[in-house]
N, C-alpha and C positions, 0 to 999 in steps of 0.2 A: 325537573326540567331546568336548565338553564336559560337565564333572562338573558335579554339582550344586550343586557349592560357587562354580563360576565364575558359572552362569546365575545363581543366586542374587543373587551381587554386581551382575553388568551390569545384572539386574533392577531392583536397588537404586538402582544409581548412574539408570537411567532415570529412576524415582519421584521423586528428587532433583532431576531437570536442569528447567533452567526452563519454563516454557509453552511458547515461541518452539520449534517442528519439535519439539515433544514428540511429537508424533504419530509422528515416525519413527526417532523410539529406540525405542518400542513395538512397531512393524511389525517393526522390526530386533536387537530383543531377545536373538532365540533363533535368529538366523542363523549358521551355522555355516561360516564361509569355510575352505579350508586354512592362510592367512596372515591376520594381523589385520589387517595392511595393504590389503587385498585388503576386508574389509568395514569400513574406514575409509572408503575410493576410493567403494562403492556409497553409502555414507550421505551423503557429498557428493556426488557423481552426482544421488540422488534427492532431495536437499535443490534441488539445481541443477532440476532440472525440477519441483518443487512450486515455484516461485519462478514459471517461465513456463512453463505447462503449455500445451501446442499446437507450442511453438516446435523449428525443428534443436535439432541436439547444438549447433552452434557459437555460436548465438546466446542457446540457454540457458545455459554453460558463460561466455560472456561475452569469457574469452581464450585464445590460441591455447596455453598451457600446462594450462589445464584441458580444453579440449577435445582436446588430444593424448594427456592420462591418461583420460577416457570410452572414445576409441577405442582404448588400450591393456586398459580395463579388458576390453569387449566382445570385443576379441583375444583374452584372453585364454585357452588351454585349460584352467586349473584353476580355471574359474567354471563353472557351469553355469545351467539355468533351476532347477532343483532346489533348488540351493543359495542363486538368490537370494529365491524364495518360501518357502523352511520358515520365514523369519521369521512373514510374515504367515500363514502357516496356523496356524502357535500361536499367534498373535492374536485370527485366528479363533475357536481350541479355548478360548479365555478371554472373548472376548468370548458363548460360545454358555453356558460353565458358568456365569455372572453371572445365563442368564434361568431361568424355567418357562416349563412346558408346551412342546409339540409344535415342532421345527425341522424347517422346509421345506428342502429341498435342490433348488435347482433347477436344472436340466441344460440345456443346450442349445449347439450348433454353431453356427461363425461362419466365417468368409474373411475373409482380408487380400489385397487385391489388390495388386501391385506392377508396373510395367510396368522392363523388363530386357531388353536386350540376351542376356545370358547366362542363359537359364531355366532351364538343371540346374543352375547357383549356388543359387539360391533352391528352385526346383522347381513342380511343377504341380499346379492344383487341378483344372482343369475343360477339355473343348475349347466354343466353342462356335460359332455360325454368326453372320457380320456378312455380310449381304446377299448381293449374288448374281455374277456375273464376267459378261462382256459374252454368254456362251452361257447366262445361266441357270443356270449350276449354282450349289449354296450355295458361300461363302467360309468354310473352318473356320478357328479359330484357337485356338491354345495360350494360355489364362491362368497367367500367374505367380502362385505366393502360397505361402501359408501358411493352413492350416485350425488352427483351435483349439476345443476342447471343454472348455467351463467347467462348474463346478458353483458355486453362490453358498446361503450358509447366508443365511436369513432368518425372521424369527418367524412368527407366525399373525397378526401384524399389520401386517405386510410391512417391517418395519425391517432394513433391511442390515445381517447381521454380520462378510460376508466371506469369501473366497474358501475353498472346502476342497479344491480338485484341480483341475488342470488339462492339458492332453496337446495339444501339438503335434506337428502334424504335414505332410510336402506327397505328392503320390503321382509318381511314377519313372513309371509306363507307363499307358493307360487299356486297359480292354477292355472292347470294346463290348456290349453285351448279347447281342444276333442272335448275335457271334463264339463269346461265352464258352458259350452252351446246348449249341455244336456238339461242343464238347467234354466239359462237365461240368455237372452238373445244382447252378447256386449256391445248391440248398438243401441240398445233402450237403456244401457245405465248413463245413469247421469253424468256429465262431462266432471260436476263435481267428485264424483268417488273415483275418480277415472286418475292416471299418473300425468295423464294429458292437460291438467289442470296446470301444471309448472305454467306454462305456454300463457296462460291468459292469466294468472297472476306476477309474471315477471314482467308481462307487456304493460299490466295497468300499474306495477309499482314503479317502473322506470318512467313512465309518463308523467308520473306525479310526481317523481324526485325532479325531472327535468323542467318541468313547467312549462314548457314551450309543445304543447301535443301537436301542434300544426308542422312542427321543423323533425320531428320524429319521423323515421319511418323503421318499421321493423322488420329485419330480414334473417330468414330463417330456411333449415332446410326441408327436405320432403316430409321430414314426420313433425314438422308447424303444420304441413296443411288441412288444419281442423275448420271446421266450417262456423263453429263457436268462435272462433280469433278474429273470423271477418266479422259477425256481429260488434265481439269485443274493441275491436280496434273503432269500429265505425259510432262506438257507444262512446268513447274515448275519446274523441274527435281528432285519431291520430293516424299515421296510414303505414302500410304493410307489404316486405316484396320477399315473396317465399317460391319456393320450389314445388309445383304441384305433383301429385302423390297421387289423387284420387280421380277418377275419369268422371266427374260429374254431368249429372243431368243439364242439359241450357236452356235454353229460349223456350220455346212452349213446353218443354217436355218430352217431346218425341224426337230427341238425338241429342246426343253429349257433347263436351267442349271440344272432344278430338276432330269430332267432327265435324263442327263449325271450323275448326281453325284449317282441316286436310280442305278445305272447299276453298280458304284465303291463299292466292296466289303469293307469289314470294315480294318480300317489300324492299329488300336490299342485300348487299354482300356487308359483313363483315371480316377485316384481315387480324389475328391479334397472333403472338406470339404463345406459344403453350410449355409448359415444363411438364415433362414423364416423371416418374416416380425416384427416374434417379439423376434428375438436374437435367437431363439432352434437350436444347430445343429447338423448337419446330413451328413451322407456321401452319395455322389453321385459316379456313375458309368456310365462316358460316352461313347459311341462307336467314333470314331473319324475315318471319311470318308474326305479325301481330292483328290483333284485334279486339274490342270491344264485344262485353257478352255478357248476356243476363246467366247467372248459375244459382241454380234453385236448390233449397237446401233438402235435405233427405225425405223423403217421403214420409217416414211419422215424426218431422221436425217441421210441417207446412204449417202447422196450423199456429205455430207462435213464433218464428224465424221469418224474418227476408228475404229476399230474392234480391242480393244488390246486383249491381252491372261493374265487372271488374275488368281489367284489361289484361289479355293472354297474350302472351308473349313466346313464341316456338323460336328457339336455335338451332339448326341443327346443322353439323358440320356436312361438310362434301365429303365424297369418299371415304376409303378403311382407314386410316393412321396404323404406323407399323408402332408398337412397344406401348401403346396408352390406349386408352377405350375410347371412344366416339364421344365430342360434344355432345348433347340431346336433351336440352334444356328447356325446359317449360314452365314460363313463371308465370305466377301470376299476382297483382298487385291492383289497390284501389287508384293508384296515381293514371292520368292523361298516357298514353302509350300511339299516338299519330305520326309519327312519321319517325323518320331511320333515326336522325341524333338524337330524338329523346330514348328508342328500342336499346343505343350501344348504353347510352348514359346508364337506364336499370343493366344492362349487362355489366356493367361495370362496378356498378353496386353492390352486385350481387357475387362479382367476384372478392369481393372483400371481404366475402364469408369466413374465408379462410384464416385470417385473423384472429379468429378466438379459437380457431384448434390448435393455430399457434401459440397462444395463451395457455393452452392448457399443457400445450409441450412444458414451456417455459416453466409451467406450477408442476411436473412430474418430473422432470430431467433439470431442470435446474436448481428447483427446491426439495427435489427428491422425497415428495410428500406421501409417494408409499414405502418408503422405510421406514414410518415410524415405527415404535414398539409401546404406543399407548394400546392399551386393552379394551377403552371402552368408547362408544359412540361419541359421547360427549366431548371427550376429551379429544378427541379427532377431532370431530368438526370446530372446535374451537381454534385446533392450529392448525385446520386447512383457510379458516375465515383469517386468520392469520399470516400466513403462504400467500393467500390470494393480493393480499395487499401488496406484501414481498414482491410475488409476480408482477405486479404492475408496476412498480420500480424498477426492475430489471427489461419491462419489457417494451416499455415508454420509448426511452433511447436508442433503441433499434431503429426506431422512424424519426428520430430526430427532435424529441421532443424528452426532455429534460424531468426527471421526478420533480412535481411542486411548481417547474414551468407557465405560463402563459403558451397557450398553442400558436399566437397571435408570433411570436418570436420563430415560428418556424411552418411559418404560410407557404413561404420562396423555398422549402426544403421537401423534398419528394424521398418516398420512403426507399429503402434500399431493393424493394421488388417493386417496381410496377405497377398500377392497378391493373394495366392493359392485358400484365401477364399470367394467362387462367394456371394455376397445379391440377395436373387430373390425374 
């Protein structure tokens, strides 16, 4: 571990060093390699691919001697993904304590696709079916990859401040659904053997990178709505605005949240602008039903879960819309939900979701992270924790905020979309 007398220095000697990949003395600040050689090698590594982001190792790196120390670096076993993001996550924890008011943390899962000869090298995300064999039956097949589940801190005004957790992972065997009932009921396993666990281990490790669990709130989409995340959140002392997914139980038990909320008259209009799928836009007209409700947790989870009181929140658009699918949004979240300007506020919050699927554009199409032609797990995830960092340089600036910046320099600057304006 480094003392506080070292960070201190490297800190310094960063503030010192010229404009020119200042951005990645700051990322790489408070990285903590075992050899300092070891986070020399990544600083030019990732100097070498901010130079040409998209490009191979070989052709970023330039010659055959720095491209033999990348592939040495990614060999090697006393690197990890861990140890090459702590920089940028105390990047993060500084770029968040710079702002006020409320940080979004926005959650959401991705796939890297890789096509491999050797698929327990890398390992498996998915089976799935490409057409049919000359009798008719389907053709399965086994995808390669890598799953990853990011969290991305962002203001109430949607400015990127950067990554605060992140968990890869591939899976070893599938089971099928029809299989797995025959044997055990997957609502009695444990959340921990469950993949559903990303969800509550990303929510308590950005809380604790961020320090501030009151200014947190974490928003996420229909497959967050775990009934474990409202414990964990409320365990956490941090709060949460997600997309409900599951029709739960409410008030005494004898009828669900739908239907407390079909009983809540309408509490207000809102008007926002919408984008289809191919940029055209259009005005939307939503009714906007909210309210306060006790949601009980699953029947063989009574006897050691809570029953908290959270606030539901129903959107739902007026009439068909021609080229895009219907508003029909149902959140729900531990935050005060009383009247229309705080209903749009989480709507608005909640549109910023979209944020991190644009992040993950940005780490596929702009750092072109599935064409690698590394072979093995390891070595992947080592130069996707790498990418990711990339990505967040590249994707900072979009909203007006500068790699390495103070966000504080770009308060009076509003992002190039909107929060107002939902993509459906």
């Amino acid at each position: 571990m480094m003392s506080k007398h070292v960070r201190a220095r490297r800190r310094q000697s960063v503030a010192d060093a010229p404009s020119k990949g200042d951005w990645v003395g700051r990322e790489l600040a408070d990285c903590e390699f075992k050899d300092e050689r070891l986070g020399m090698r990544f600083r030019s590594l990732l100097e070498q691919f901010a130079e040409s982001p998209g490009e191979s190792i070989p052709l970023a790196c330039q010659d055959w001697a720095k491209t033999k120390a990348a592939y040495r670096f990614l060999d090697n076993d006393r690197v990890n993904e861990a140890e090459i993001l702590a920089g940028h996550f105390q990047a993060t924890r500084d770029q968040t304590a710079a702002t006020a008011g409320p940080i979004l943390v926005l959650h959401d899962t991705t796939e890297f696709c890789y096509q491999r000869e050797d698929i327990e090298a890398v390992g498996k995300i998915r089976i799935g079916v490409a057409g049919a064999d000359y009798k008719g039956h389907p053709r399965h097949y086994t995808a390669c990859g890598i799953l990853m589940h990011s969290s991305l801190a962002v203001t109430t005004e949607g400015l990127p401040l950067g990554l605060t957790a992140i968990k890869f992972w591939s899976r070893e065997k599938f089971y099928g659904a029809n299989a797995l009932t025959k044997h055990i009921n997957p609502r009695r396993v444990p959340i921990e053997e469950k993949e559903s666990i990303r969800w509550l281990d990303n929510l308590r490790q950005s809380t604790r990178l961020l320090g501030s669990a009151d200014r947190c709130v974490h928003v996420g989409d229909r497959e967050s709505d775990i009934y474990e995340l409202f414990c964990t959140a409320n365990d956490a002392g941090t709060h949460f605005l997600l997309r409900a997914c599951v029709d739960r139980l409410a008030g005494d038990g004898s009828h669900t949240i739908a239907a407390e909320i079909a009983e809540t008259h309408c509490r207000g209009l809102h008007r926002l602008e919408v984008l289809d799928r191919h940029g055209a836009a259009s005005e939307a007209v939503l009714e906007l039903k909210f309210r306060r409700v006790r949601v009980l947790p699953p029947i063989d989870k009574r006897s050691h879960l809570p029953a908290p009181e959270l606030s539901v929140l129903h959107a739902t658009e007026r009439g068909k819309p021609r080229g895009r699918d219907r508003i029909d949004w149902k959140l729900l979240t531990d935050l005060s939900v009383t009247s229309r300007a705080e209903a749009i506020e989480k709507l608005r919050w909640y549109a910023l979701r979209w944020k991190i699927e644009t992040f993950h554009k940005v780490l596929k199409s702009g750092c072109r992270a599935e064409q690698s032609k590394l072979r093995t797990v390891e070595r992947l995830v080592k130069l996707l924790a790498t990418f990711c960092i990339l990505s967040c340089s590249i994707f900072r600036p979009l909203y007006g905020l500068a790699a390495g910046d103070s966000p504080l320099h770009a308060t009076n600057m509003r992002p190039s979309n909107s929060s107002a304006v939902v993509t459906v």
